[in-house]
VOMARFI-994817 format. One line per field, with one value per residue (C-alpha): x, y, z; residue in three letters. Coordinates in pm, 1 decimal. Example, Ala and Ser with C-alpha at 12.3 -4.5 7.8 and 13.67 -1.06 7.14 Angstrom:
# VOMARFI-994817
u = (1230.0, 1367.0) .
v = (-450.0, -106.0) .
w = (780.0, 714.0) .
rest = (Ala, Ser) .
//
This chain:
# VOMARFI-994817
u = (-1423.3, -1388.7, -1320.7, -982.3, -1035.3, -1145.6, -784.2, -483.3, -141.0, 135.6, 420.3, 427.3, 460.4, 715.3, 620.7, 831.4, 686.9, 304.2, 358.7, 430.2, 147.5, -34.0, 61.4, -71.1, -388.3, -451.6, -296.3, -525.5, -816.9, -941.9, -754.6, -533.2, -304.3, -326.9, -622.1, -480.1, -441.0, -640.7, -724.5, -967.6, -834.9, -969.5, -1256.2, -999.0, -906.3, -550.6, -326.6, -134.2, 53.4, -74.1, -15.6, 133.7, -135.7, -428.7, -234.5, -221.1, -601.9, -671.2, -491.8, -664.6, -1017.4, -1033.8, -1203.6, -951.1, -991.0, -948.2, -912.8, -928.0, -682.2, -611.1, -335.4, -64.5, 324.9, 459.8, 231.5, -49.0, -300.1, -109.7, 184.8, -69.7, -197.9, 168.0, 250.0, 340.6, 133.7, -148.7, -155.4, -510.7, -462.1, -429.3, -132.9, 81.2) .
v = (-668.0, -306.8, -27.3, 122.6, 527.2, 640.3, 502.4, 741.9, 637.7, 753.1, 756.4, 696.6, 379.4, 227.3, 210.5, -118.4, -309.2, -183.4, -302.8, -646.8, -648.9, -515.0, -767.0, -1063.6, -857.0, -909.0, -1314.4, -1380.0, -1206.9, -1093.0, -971.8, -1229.3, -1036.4, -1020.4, -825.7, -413.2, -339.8, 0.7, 208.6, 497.3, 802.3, 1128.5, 1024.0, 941.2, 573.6, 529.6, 216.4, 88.8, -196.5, -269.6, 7.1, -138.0, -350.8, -60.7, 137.3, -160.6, -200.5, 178.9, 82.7, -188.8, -36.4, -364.9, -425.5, -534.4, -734.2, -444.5, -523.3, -247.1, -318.8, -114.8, 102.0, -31.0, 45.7, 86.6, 320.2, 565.9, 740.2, 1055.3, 942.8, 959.6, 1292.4, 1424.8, 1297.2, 1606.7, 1450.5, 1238.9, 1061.8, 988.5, 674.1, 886.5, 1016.1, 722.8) .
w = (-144.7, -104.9, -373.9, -309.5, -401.3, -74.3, 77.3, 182.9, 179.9, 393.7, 130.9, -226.7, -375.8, -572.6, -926.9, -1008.3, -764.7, -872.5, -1166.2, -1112.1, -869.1, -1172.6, -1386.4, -1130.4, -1101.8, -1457.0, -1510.5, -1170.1, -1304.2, -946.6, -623.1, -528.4, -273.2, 150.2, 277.7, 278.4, 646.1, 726.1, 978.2, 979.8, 1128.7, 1133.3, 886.3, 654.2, 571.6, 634.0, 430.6, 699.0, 534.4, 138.5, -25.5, -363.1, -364.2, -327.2, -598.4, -876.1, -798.3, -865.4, -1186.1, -1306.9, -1133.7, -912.1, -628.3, -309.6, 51.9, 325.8, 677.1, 921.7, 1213.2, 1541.7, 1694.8, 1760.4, 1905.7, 1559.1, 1389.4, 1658.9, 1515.6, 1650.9, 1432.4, 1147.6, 1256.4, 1211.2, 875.4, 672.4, 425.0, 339.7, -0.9, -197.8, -380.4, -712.6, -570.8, -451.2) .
rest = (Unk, Unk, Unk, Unk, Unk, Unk, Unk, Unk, Unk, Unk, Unk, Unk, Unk, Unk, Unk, Unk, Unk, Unk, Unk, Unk, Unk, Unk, Unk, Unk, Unk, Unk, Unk, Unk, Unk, Unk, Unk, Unk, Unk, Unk, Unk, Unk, Unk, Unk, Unk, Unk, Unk, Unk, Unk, Unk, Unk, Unk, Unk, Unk, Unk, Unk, Unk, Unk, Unk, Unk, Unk, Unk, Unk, Unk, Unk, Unk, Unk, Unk, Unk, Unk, Unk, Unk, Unk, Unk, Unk, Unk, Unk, Unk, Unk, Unk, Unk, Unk, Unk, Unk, Unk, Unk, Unk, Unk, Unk, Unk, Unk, Unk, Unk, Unk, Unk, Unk, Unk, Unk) .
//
């Protein structure tokens, strides 16, 4: 279990969806969602896929599974590098 506040997001998250991810977070008691695929780029950690689920953690100050995957076809460290903006879990 890792603590999510050192994650970046590349868009914002939807706040519907957090919620009800917030919501099982609380009936579960623990994290209870897929590991949050990461990737550290740059010296920053980068959500690749799990970002609902890192954002209703920062809400509910819970601890989450991270697993740090590799580059891949669909999203290159380069295309990171060019996102207009990084998101700090606060933000998303």
């Amino acid at each position: 279990m890792s603590n999510v506040r050192e994650l970046y997001a590349t868009h914002v998250a939807d706040s519907f969806t957090v919620q009800g991810k917030r919501q099982m977070l609380r009936e579960a008691g623990s994290y209870c969602f897929e590991s949050i695929k990461v990737r550290k780029v740059d010296g920053k950690i980068v959500i690749i896929d799990g970002e609902h689920s890192a954002k209703a953690c920062y809400l509910e100050n819970m601890d989450a599974d991270i697993e740090y995957v590799g580059e891949n076809e669909l999203l290159t460290d380069d295309d990171i590098r060019n996102m207009p903006t990084l998101y700090s879990i606060n933000e998303i």
